[in-house]
N, C-alpha and C positions, 0 to 999 in steps of 0.2 A: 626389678632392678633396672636403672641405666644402665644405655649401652656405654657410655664414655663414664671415667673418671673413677672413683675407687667402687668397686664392687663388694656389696657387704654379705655376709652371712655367717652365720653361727656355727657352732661346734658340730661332731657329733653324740650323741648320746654319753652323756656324762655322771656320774652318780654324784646324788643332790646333796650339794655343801663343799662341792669338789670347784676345783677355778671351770670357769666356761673359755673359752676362745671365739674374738668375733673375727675372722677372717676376712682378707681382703683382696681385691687384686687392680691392678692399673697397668691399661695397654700401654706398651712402651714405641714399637714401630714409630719412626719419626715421619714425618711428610715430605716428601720429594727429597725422598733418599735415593739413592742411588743404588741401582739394581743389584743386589747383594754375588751373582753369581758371574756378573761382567767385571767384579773387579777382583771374584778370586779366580776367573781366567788371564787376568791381565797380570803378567809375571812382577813387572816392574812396578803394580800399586799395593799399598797396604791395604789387608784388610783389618777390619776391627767390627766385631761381634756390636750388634744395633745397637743391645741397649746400652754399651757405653760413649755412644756418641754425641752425647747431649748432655747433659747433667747431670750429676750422680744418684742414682736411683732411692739408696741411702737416707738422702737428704730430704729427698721429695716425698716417699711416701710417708718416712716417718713423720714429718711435718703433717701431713695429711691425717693422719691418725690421730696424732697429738691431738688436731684440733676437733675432730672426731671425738673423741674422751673426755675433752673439754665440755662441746657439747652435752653428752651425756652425763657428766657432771653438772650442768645447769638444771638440766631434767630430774634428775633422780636424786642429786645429791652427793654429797662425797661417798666414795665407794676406792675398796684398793684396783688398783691396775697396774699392768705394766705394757709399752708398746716395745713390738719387735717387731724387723725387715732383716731379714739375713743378719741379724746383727747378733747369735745367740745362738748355741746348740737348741732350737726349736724344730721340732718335723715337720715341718711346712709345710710339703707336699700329700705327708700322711693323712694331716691336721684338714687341708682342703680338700683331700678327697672325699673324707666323713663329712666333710660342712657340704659337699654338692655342687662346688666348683668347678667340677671335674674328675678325671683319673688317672694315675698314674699311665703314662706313657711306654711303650719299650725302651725309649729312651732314658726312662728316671726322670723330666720333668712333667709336670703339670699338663694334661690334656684338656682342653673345653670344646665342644659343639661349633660354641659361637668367638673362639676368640684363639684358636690353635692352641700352642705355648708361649707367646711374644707378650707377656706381661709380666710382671712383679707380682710377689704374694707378701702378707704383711699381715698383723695379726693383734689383737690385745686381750691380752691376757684379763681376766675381771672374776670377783667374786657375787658379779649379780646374778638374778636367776634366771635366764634367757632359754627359749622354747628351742627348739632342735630341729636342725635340718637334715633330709635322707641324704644319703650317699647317692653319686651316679653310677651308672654300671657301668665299665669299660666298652671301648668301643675301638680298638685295635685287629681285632679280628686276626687276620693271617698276615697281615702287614708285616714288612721289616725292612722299611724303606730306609728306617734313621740306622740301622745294624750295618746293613750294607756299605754303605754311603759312609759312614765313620771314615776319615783320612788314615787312622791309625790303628783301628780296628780295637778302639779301645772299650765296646761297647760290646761284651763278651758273650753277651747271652742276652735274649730278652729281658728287661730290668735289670742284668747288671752290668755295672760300666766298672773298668778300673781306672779309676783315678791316677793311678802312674803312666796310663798310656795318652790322657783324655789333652787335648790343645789346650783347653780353657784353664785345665790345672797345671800344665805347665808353664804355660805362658803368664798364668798372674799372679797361683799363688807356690809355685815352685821358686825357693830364694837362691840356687845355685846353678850348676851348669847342669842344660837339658842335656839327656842321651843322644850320643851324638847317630844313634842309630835313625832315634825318630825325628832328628831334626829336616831330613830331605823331604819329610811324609808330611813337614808341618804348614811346605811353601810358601805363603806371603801372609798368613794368618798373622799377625803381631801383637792380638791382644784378643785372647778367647777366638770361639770358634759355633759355627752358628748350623754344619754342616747339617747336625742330624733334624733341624728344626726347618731348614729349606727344604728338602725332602721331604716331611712330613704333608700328608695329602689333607690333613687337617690345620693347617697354616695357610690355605688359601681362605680362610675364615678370619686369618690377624685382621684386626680392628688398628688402622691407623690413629696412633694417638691425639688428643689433642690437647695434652700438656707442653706449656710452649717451654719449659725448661727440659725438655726433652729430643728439642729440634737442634738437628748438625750441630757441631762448634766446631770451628776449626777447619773444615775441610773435611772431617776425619773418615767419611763415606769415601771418598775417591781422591787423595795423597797419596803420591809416591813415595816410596822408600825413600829413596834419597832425600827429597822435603823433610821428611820425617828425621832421618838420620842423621841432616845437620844442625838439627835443635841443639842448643847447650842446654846447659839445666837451669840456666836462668830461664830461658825460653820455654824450654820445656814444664818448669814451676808456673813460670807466668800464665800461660795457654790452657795447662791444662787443671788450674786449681778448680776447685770445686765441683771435678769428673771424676767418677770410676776412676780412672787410668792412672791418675796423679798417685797413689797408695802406694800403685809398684813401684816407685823412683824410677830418677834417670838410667843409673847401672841397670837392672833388667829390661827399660825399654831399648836402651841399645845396644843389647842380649836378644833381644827378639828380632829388631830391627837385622839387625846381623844375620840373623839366620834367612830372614824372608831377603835378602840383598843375595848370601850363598846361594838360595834357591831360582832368582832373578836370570830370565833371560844376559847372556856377560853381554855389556856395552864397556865403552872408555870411562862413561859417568860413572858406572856403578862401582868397579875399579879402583876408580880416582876417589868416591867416596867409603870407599872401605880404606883406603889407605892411608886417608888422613885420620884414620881412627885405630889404626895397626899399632898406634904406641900407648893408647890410651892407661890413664895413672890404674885405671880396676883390673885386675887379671881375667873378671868373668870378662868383661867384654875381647879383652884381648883374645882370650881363647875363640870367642865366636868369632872375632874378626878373622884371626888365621883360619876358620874353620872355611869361612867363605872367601874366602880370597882362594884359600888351596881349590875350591870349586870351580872356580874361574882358570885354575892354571897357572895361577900366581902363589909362589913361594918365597917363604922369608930371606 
């Protein structure tokens, strides 16, 4: 296999006549990013989880596949398929462990030797009849660096996480007001959360990528709150089409933004920009806004 660029490999043992799976993966780590743990000590910057900092991952691998299957339809023939990237109740991670890509983690993603967890997995489904890859054996040992380490201890046991507690699921795919319990534990996080994957002693192995629709846009490595928090949604549309980020709208990013401003070292700035959002026309953000302002000592 290459070190860079989609990584392939086959299913595991599947009974003959049954669909195969070819599996994939691509490093996502951008190039001269900005050091992930300097900016969630920095109160006052956003953070935002690597791999939506660049181009939507979505887009990228599944284009890649596509043309991948294409390929193989030059070669073999028409044949059925379907491609999938997180786009589909698929087991991904199950599905690569039996292909050899890896193993499940204590954290519940994806572990590799050579590549930590800092890539995409992606997958196409086919009716040809393709040889079979072993499994790897885990290689966690007594580790629980990513259990620890959790902001919100949402990572309950080894291999299981609850999603009600997890940053990444509330922050992108939660559509209403976070608990305002776990909102102090979420700090400057604004969009996913990377915590248990920096900690992992097997991420010093991440493969910087070199997909360039994967490089910064935007600032979005090392922006402050405030920058962030005076986007309109023109802005905010504009900036951020064709990213991750854009799916969750304006109303939850300044639901998030909100909270990591509550969490923020108080200045006059930050203050000043929570207040010019204190009337805002959505109630979610309203709510986050009082939430943090009352953090500061400011009341309606």
């Amino acid at each position: 296999m290459a070190r860079h660029g989609v990584k392939r490999s086959r299913p595991a043992e599947l009974v003959p006549g049954t669909l195969r799976v070819i599996m994939a993966r691509l490093d996502y780590t951008p190039p001269e990013v900005r050091d992930s743990w300097e900016v969630i000590r920095d109160g006052a910057r956003a953070f935002i989880s690597r791999y939506a900092t660049g181009r939507d991952y979505h887009k990228v691998l599944r284009g890649k596949l596509q043309r991948l299957a294409d390929r193989i339809t030059e070669s073999v023939g028409e044949h059925r398929y379907r491609v999938f990237t997180d786009s589909a109740p698929v087991m991904e991670v199950a599905l690569a462990g039996k292909a050899g890509l890896g193993w499940r983690g204590k954290h519940t993603l994806l572990l590799n030797r050579e590549a930590g967890s800092a890539f995409f997995l992606g997958e196409i489904y086919t009716e040809l009849p393709l040889p079979v890859d072993a499994p790897q054996a885990e290689h966690c040992g007594n580790c629980r660096k990513c259990l620890d380490i959790c902001p919100t201890q949402a990572i309950v046991a080894p291999y299981q996480l609850d999603a009600r507690r997890c940053i990444s699921y509330l922050t992108i795919e939660l559509k209403g007001s976070i608990p305002e319990a776990l909102r102090p534990l979420i700090g400057n996080r604004v969009y996913g959360c990377d915590d248990c994957q920096l900690a992992c002693p097997w991420n010093r192995f991440a493969q910087v990528s070199r997909e360039p629709d994967f490089a910064v846009r935007n600032g979005l490595d090392d922006a402050s709150l405030v920058e962030l928090f005076a986007w309109e949604e023109s802005e905010f549309t504009a900036r951020l089409a064709g990213s991750a980020i854009h799916r969750i709208g304006h109303e939850r990013w300044l639901r998030n933004l909100a909270i990591g401003l509550g969490n923020a070292p108080t200045s006059v700035e930050i203050v000043a920009a929570l207040r010019a959002r204190a009337d805002h026309p959505s109630a979610l953000v309203r709510e986050h806004v009082a939430w943090a302002l009352a953090r500061h000592g400011v009341k309606d």
